[in-house]
C-alpha positions as CSV (number, residue, x, y, z in Angstrom):
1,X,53.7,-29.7,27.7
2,X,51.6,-26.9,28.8
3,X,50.2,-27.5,32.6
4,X,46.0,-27.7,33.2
5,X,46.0,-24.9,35.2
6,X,47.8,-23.4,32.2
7,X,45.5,-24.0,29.9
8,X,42.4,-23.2,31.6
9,X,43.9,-19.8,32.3
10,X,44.1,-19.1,28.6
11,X,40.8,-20.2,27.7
12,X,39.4,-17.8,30.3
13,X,41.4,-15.2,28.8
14,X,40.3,-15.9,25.1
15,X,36.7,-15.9,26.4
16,X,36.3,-12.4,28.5
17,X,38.7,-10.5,26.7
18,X,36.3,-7.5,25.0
19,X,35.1,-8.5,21.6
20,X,37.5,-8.0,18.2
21,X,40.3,-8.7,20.2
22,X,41.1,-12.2,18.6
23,X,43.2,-10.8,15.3
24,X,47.0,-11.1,15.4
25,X,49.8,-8.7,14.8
26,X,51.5,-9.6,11.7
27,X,53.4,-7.2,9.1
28,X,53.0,-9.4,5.4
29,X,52.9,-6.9,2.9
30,X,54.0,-4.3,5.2
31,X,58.0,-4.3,5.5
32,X,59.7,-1.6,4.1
33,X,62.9,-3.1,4.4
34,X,66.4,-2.6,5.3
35,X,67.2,1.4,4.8
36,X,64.5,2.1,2.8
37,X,65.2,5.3,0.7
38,X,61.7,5.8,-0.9
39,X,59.3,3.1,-1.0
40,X,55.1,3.0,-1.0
41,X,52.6,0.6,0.2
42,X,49.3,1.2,-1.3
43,X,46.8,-1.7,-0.7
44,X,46.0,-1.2,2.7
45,X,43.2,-0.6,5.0
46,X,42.5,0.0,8.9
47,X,39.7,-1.4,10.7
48,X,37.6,1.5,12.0
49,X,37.7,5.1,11.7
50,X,39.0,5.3,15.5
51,X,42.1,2.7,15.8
52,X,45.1,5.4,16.9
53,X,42.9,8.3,18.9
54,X,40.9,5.3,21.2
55,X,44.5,4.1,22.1
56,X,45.4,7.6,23.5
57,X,43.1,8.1,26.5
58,X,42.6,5.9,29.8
59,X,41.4,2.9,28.8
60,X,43.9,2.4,26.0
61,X,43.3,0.7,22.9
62,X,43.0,-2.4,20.5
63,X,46.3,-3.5,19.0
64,X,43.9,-4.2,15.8
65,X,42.3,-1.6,14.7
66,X,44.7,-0.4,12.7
67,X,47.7,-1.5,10.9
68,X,51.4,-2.2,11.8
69,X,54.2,-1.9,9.0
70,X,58.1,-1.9,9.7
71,X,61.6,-0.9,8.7
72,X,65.3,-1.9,9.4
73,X,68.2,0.7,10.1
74,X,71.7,-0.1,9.7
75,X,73.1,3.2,10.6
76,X,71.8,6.7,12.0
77,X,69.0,8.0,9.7
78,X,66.0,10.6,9.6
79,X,62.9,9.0,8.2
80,X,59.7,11.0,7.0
81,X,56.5,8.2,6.7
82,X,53.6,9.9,5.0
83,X,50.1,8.5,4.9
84,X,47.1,9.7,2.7
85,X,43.3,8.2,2.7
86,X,42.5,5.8,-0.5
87,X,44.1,3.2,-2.4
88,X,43.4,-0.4,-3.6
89,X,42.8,-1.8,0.2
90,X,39.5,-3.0,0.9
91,X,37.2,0.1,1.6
92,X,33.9,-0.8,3.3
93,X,33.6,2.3,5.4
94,X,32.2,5.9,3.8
95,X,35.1,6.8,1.0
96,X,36.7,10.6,1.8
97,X,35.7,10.1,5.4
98,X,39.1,8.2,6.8
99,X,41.8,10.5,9.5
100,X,44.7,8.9,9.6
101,X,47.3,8.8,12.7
102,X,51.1,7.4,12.6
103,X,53.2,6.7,15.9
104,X,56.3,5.1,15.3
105,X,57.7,2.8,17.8
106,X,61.5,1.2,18.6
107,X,61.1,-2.6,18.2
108,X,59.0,-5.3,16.6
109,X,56.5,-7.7,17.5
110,X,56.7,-11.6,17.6
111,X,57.2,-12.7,13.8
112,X,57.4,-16.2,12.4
113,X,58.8,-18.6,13.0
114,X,57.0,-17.5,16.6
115,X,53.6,-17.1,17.3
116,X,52.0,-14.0,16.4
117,X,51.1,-11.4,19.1
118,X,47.5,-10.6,20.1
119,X,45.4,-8.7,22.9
120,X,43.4,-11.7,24.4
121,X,46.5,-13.7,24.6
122,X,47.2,-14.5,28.8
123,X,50.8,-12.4,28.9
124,X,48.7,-9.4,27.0
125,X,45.9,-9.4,29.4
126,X,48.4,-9.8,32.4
127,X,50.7,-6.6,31.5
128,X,48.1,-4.0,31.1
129,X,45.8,-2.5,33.6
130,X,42.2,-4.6,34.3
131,X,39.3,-2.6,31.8
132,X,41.9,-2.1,29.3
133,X,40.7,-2.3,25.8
134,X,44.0,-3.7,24.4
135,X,47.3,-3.3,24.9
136,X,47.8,-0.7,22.4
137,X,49.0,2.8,23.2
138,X,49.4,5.6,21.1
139,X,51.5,8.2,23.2
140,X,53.6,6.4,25.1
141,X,56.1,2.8,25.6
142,X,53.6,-0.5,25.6
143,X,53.8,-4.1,25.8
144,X,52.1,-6.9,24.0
145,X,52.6,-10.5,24.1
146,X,51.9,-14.1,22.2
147,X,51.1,-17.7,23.0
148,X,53.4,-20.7,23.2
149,X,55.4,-22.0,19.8
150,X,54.5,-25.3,19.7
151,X,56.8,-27.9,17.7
152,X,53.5,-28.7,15.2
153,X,51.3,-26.0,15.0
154,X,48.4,-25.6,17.1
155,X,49.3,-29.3,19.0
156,X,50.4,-28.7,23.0
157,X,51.5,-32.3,23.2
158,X,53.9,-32.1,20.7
159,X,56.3,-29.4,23.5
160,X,57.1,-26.0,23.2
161,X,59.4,-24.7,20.4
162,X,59.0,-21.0,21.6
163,X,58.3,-19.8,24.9
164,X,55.5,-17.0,25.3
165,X,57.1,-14.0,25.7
166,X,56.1,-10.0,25.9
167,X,57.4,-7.6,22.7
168,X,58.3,-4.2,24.3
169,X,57.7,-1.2,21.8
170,X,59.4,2.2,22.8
171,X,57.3,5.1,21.9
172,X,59.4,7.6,19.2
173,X,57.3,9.8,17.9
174,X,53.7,10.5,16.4
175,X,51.8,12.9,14.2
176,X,47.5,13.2,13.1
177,X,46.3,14.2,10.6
178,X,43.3,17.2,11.6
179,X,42.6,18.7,14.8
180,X,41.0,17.9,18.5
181,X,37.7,18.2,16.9
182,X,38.3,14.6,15.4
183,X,41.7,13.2,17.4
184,X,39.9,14.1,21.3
185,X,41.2,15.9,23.8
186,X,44.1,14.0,25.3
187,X,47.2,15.9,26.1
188,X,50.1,16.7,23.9
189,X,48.6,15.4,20.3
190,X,50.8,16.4,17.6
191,X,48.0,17.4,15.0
192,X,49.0,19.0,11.6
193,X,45.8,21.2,11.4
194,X,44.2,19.9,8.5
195,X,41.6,17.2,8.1
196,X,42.5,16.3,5.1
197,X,42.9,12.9,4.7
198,X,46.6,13.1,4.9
199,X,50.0,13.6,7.4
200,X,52.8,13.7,7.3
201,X,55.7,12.4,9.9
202,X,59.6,13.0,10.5
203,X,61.4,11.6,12.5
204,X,64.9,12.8,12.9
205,X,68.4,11.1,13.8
206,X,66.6,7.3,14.6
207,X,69.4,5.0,15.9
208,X,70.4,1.6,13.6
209,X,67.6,-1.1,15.0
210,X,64.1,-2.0,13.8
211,X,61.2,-0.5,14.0
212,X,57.4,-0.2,13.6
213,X,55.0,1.9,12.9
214,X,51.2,2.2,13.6
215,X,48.4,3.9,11.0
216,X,44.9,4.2,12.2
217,X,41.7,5.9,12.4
218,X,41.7,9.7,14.5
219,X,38.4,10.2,14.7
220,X,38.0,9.7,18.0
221,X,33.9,9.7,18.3
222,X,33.5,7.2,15.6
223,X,33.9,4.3,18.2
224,X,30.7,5.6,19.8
225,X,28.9,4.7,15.8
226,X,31.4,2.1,14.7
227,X,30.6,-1.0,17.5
228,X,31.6,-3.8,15.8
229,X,32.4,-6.8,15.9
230,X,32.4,-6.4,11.6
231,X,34.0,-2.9,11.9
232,X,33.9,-0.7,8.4
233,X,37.5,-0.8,6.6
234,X,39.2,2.5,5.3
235,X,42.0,2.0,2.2
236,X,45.3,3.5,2.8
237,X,48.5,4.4,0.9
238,X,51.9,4.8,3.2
239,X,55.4,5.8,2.1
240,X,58.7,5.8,4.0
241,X,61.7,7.8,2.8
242,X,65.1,8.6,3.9
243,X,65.8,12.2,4.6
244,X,69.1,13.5,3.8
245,X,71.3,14.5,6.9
246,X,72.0,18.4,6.8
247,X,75.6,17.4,6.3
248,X,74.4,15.6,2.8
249,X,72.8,18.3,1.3
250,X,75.8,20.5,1.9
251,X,78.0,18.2,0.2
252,X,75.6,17.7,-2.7
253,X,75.1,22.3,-2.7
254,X,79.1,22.2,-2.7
255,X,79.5,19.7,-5.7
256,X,76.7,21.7,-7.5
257,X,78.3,24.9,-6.7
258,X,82.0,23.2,-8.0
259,X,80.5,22.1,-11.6
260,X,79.0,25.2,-12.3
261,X,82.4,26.7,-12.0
262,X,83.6,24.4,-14.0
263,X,80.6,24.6,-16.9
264,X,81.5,28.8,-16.5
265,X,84.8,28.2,-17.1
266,X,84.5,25.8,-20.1
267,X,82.1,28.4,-21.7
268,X,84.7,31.0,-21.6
269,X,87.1,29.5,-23.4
């Protein structure tokens, strides 16, 4: 059974951690599988127009302003994730307005039968710096952890089933859609130059393992309009493929090349 001092310490923590912190990282209805080839998830939606370009600068970000979605690899792979604006999520924000960001991210967060992760939770608050927004980063390697399993569900007397424990995401890769104008000014932003509502991500040679990755909002300045704590929801479509090694498509050029010999050869008869 959880100690007093315990306790109190995570009702202090649930109580001044910054406001919209409470959600939980979950991925239902946003698994893509064990080596997915090509496979789309259409009805979803971030929470704020902001969620990926707040978590790059000093103060990092909220795990929750976005979404999280994941994959499996069994073997070596190169995977391309695309994301465009629209879809059958919930849209409460302006339609045609909605950036989106993808980082992608070695490792998964807690999932059932454990707890699920969240900000305010006392290992979260304890492994990131004090002012932090969340413990969600954008750029770089981050940490986020849950609360105690219990044996029945929300009952400390009943003893712990699962221990709290920190998830550790390793940073891969990341690519926005638009420019600085919209993602800020923090350094080395992978932007594809168009604010279009769409981008585009590959990610080349990923070792076997599992993996999430992170859409959200890049319009940085929209967290200066979009306060919350009922933040405006933008609807989302995201796609994962598998991209052929090099070695692949020169296998499938040399069988091509090998039955149109064989077709010219037919013909001549």
């Amino acid at each position: 059974m959880k100690s007093l001092n315990y306790l109190v310490l995570t009702l202090v923590a649930a109580c001044v951690a910054p406001s919209g912190l409470q959600a939980h990282i979950g991925y239902s209805g946003r698994n893509f599988g064990t080596d997915p080839v090509s496979m789309t998830i259409g009805n979803q939606a971030a929470s704020s127009a902001f969620g990926w370009a707040d978590a790059t600068d000093a103060d990092w970000g909220d795990s929750h302003r976005g979404r999280f979605f994941r994959f499996t690899l069994t073997t070596r792979a190169s995977i391309m994730i695309s994301v465009t604006r629209g879809g059958s999520g919930v849209q409460t924000g302006v339609a045609g307005t909605f950036l989106p960001a993808i980082s992608l991210f070695a490792g998964l967060a807690q999932v059932a039968p454990e707890a699920a992760a969240h900000d305010s939770s006392t290992l979260s608050i304890a492994s990131r710096p004090d002012g932090a927004e969340g413990s969600f980063r954008s750029l770089t390697d981050w940490s986020i952890g849950n609360d105690d399993t219990y044996n029945t569900k929300g009952d400390p007397t009943s003893g712990v089933l699962y221990a709290a424990r920190l998830a550790n995401f390793t940073y891969i890769g990341h690519r926005v859609d638009g420019t600085s104008a919209n993602y800020g000014n923090a350094a080395g932003i992978d932007g594809d130059g168009v604010a279009d509502g769409s981008v585009t991500a590959s990610f080349n040679n990923l070792a076997a393992g599992d993996y999430s990755f992170f859409v959200g909002g890049a319009n940085y300045d929209a967290q200066s309009t979009e306060t919350g704590p009922t933040y405006p929801t933008y609807a989302f479509t995201a796609t994962v493929q598998t991209v052929p090694e090099p070695s692949t498509w020169a296998l499938l050029a040399l069988g091509g090349a090998a039955l149109g010999v064989a077709l010219r050869k037919k013909l001549r008869r």
